[in-house]
Phi, psi and omega in degrees: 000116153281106196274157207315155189274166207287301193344310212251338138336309182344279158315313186291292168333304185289331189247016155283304192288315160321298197285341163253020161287292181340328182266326194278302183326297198292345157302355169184032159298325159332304213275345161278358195266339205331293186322323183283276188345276186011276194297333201250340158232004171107196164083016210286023114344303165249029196282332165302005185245352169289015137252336177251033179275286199293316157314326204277307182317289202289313191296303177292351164276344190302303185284350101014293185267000166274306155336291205287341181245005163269343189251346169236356195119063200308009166273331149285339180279312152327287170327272198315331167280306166327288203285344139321270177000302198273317188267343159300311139003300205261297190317314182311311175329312160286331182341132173253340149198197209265357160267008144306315181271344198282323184299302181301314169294345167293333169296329180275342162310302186294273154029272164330317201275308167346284171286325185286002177269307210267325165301329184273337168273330180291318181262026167266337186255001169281338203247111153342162146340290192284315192283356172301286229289020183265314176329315208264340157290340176278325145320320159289313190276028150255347198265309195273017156263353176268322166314297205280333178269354177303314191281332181280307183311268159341350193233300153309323180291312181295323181257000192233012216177223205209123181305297195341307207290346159321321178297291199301291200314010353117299172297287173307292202290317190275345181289344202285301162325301216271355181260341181277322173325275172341273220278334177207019193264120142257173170200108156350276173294352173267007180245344210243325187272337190270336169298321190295306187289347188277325196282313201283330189286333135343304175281330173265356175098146200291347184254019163230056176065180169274164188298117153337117185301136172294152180234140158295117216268097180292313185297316192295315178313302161321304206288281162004275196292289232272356174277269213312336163312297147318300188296323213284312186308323164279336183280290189341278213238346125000101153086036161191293161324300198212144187308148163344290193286323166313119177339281193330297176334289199319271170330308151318266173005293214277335176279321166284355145317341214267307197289001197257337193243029148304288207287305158019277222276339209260312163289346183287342193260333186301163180246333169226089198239158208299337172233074183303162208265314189301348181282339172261005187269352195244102180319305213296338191263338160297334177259295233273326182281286171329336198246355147286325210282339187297314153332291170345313214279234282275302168011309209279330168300336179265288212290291155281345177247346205284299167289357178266333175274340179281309170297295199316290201285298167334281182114008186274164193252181183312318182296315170351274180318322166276342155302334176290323209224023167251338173302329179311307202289344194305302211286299188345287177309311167323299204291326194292323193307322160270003165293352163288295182307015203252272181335326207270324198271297162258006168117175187269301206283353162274333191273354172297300195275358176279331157317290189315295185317313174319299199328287189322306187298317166292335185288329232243328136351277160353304207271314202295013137334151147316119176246154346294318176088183128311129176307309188303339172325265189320303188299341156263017176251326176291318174332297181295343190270331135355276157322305205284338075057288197280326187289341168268338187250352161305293187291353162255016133266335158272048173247305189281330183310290178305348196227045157191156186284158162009285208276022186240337222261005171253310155345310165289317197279350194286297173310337147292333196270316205286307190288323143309318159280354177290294187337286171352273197302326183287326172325299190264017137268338194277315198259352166269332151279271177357314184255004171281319147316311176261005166294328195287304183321330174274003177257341167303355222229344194282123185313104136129183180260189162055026175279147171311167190241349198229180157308265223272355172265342170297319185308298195305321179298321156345292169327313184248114192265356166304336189267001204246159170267151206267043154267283209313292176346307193306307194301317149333293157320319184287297160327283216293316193303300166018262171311294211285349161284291162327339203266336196277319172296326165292318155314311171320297195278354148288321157334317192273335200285317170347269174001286190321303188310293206285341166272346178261344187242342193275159191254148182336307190232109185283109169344106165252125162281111195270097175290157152288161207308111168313151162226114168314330165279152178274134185234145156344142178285186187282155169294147154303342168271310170328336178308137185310118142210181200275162163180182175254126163233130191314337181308309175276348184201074158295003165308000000 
C-alpha cells in the first residue's frame, strides 16, 4: 500500500506527537503538585479523583470516539479533543476548590480519550503496512518521556511557579497541535469512503435516492459511558474509598452488571452500534483485546509498586527510583522500532510471544532479587522487561491495524486501547489488594505496636526512620519486599494467561487489508482492481 509521501507526513506527525505528549503529560503531571493543590483548596479526601476522574473519562469514551472517527472522520474528532482538552486545560486552571477542580479534569479526560485514540488510528492510516513501527515508535518515545518527565514537571512548576500553571503550559503545545492538525492533516481515506457511496448511489439510479446519512448510536453510547463508568468508579476506589465488601463495592459491581447487559440489548438492536459485535467476533482482533488487557493488568507492577519497592526497600529518593523505572521506558521504544525485523521474518504472533515470553522471564525473576539488593538489579530486569514489552505490543497493534479497512480501523484500535486500560484499572484494584493482603499477614507478626497497616502508610513511616527503632524498619522493609514480590508473581501469571491467548486463541496467520493506494488530494475513485480486500500475506506474517 502507498502512503501519503513523507514531505507532507511531517506536520501531521508533529501534531500526532504533541497531542500525544499532552494526554501523557497530564496522566501523571499532577502527582508531585498534590501537596501544593491541596494546601490552597483544600479536599485532601478526595484528591485522589484529579486521577481517577481523568482516567474514568478518558477510558470510557474511548470506543465512543473510535466509532464517531470511523463515521465521520479522524480529522473532527481530533480537532473537537484538542479543543476539549484546551478548555478543560483553562478551566483546571481557574479551579475555586477541589470539586471544581476534579469536574474539570474530568472534562479534560474526554479530551484526553479523544486524542489517544484517534492518534493512534491517524498514524495506521498515514504509514503502510511495513512503515508503522517508525510512527508507532516515536509515539512510545513521546508517550513514556512524558510519563517519566511529568512528575519532575509537575514539582517544579509547583514548587518554584503556581501548579495552576501545569494548566496553562497546556495551551501553546495544544494550539500548536491543533493548528498543525487543521492546516495540514487530510484523509485520504475519508475521500475514498465519500466516494465510494457517490459510485453506489450512481449505480442505483437517480430514483432511488442518496445513500443513508451515517447515524450515531447515541442510546449505545450512553449505555457504553454509564457501564464503563461504574465498573472503572468500583476497580477505582474499591479497597481505597471503601472496603471490598462494602454496600458501595457492592452496589457499583451489581449496577454494572445490570447496565452491562442493558448495553447487550441496546447494541445488539442498533444498525450502527458504538461496540460493533465483529470486534469480539474476528478471532484476530478478540486475542489482541484479550492480550492488551493482560498487559493493562501486569503494568501495574512495575509502574506502580516498582517505585515504592526502590523507596521502601532500596533506601533510594524519589528521583532516584524513577530513574529505576525510566529503564523500561529507555528499551521499550527500541525494541518497538525494530519489531518490523523481527514480525517480517517470523509473523506477528510469534514476536508477540517471544516479548511476552522476555516479560515473563523478568516478573518472574523479580521476587528471586537479593533483599536489600542494588539499584542497578531492577534496573536491568526493567531494561529487559522493556524490550520485550515493545516487541509484543507494537505488533499486534499493527496486526488488528492491518487487518481492517479505513472505515473499521478506529473502531478496532478504540477497542484495543479501552481494554487495555480496562486491564490497567482491574490491575491496580487486584494487585493493591494483594499486596495490602500480604502486607496485612506480615504485620501480624511485627515486633512492637502502633506500626502502620496498610502499603502507603508503611512507604510514609519508611520516609522517617527516626520514628521508627531500626528492628521495626528492618522488619517493614522486609514486609513491603514482600508485598511487592506477590505483586510481580501475579503479574508473572498474567504474563503466562497472554502466552495462553496468543497461542491458542490469536490465529496462526493474521488476515491483511489491502487499501487501495492513498492520495492526499481528492481523485477520481479507484478502479476495480484497486478495491479493498483481504488476504494474508506471507511477506508479512509468516506465522
Amino acid at each position: 500500500m502507498t502512503a501519503i509521501p513523507e514531505p507532507r507526513r511531517g506536520p501531521v506527525v508533529a501534531a500526532l506527537m504533541l497531542g500525544m505528549a499532552l494526554a501523557a503529560l497530564d496522566g501523571t503531571i499532577l502527582s508531585t503538585a498534590v501537596p501544593q493543590i491541596v494546601g490552597d483548596l483544600g479536599g485532601f479526601s478526595v484528591f485522589s479523583w484529579l486521577f481517577s476522574g481523568y482516567l474514568l473519562a478518558a477510558t470510557v469514551t474511548l470506543p465512543l470516539y473510535g466509532k464517531l472517527s470511523d463515521t465521520f472522520g479522524r480529522k473532527p474528532v481530533l480537532i473537537a479533543g484538542i479543543i476539549l482538552f484546551l478548555i478543560g486545560s483553562v478551566l483546571c486552571a481557574t479551579a475555586w476548590n477541589m470539586g471544581s477542580l476534579i469536574a474539570f479534569r474530568v472534562v479534560q479526560g474526554l479530551g484526553g480519550g479523544a486524542i489517544q485514540g484517534t492518534v493512534q488510528t491517524i498514524a495506521a492510516d498515514l504509514y503502510p503496512l511495513k512503515e508503522r513501527p517508525k510512527i508507532q515508535a516515536k509515539l512510545s518515545t513521546v508517550w513514556a518521556t512524558s510519563s517519566i518527565a511529568g512528575p519532575a514537571l509537575g514539582g517544579l512548576l509547583a514548587g518554584y511557579a503556581d501548579w495552576r500553571w501545569i494548566f496553562v503550559i497546556n495551551l501553546p503545545v495544544g494550539a500548536l497541535a491543533l493548528y498543525l492538525t487543521v492546516r495540514h492533516l487530510h484523509e485520504p481515506g475519508r475521500t475514498r469512503d465519500r466516494e465510494t457511496r457517490a459510485a453506489a448511489r450512481t449505480k442505483r439510479g437517480p430514483g432511488t435516492g442518496a445513500p443513508p446519512r451515517p447515524r450515531v448510536d447515541w442510546a449505545g453510547a450512553l449505555a457504553v459511558f454509564a457501564t464503563g463508568t461504574l465498573l472503572v468508579t468500583a476497580l477505582v476506589q474499591g479497597g481505597v474509598a471503601w472496603p471490598w465488601l462494602s454496600a458501595p463495592s457492592l452496589a457499583l459491581l451489581a449496577g454494572t452488571a445490570l447496565l452491562a447487559v442493558v448495553t447487550f440489548l441496546v447494541e445488539r438492536r442498533a444498525a450502527e452500534p458504538i461496540i460493533p459485535g465483529w470486534v469480539w467476533r474476528r478471532r484476530p482482533i478478540a486475542a489482541v483485546n484479550l492480550a492488551l488487557g493482560a498487559l493493562g493488568l501486569l503494568m501495574i507492577a512495575p509502574t506502580v509498586f516498582l517505585p515504592t519497592y526502590a523507596q521502601s526497600v532500596l533506601g533510594l529518593g524519589p528521583i532516584a527510583a524513577g530513574f529505576v523505572l525510566s529503564a523500561m521506558t529507555l528499551t521499550w521504544p527500541i525494541s518497538a522500532a525494530l519489531s518490523d525485523r523481527v514480525y517480517n521474518r517470523i509473523g506477528f504472533r510469534r514476536t508477540a510471544i517471544t516479548g511476552m515470553s522476555f516479560a515473563l522471564l523478568v516478573l518472574l525473576a523479580f521476587p528471586l532479587l537479593p533483599f536489600p539488593g542494588q539499584a542497578w538489579q531492577p534496573a536491568l530486569l526493567m531494561l529487559v522487561l522493556g524490550a520485550g514489552l515493545g516487541l509484543f505490543q507494537l505488533p499486534l497493534i499493527i496486526a488488528v491495524q492491518g487487518s481492517v479497512g479505513w472505515s473499521e480501523r478506529g473502531t478496532a484500535t478504540a477497542s484495543i486501547l479501552f481494554c487495555r486500560q480496562l486491564g490497567q484499572s482491574v490491575g491496580a484494584a487486584l494487585f493493591g489488594a494483594l499486596a495490602n493482603g500480604v502486607l496485612t499477614n506480615k504485620l501480624a507478626d511485627a515486633p512492637g505496636t502502633g506500626l502502620p497497616g496498610d502499603l502507603d502508610s508503611v512507604a510514609h513511616a519508611l520516609d522517617d526512620p527516626a520514628a521508627l527503632t531500626d528492628r521495626a524498619a528492618d522488619f517493614l522493609r522486609r514486609a513491603v519486599d514482600s508485598a511487592v514480590d506477590s505483586v510481580f508473581l501475579g503479574a508473572a501469571l498474567a504474563a503466562a494467561l497472554c502466552l495462553l491467548v496468543l497461542l491458542f486463541v490469536a490465529p496462526r496467520r493474521f488476515p491483511v487489508h489491502q487499501d487501495p493506494a492513498p492520495d492526499p488530494d481528492p481523485a477520481p475513485a479507484p478502479t476495480p482492481a484497486a478495491r479493498p480486500h483481504k488476504a494474508t500475506d506471507p511477506a508479512t506474517d509468516t506465522s
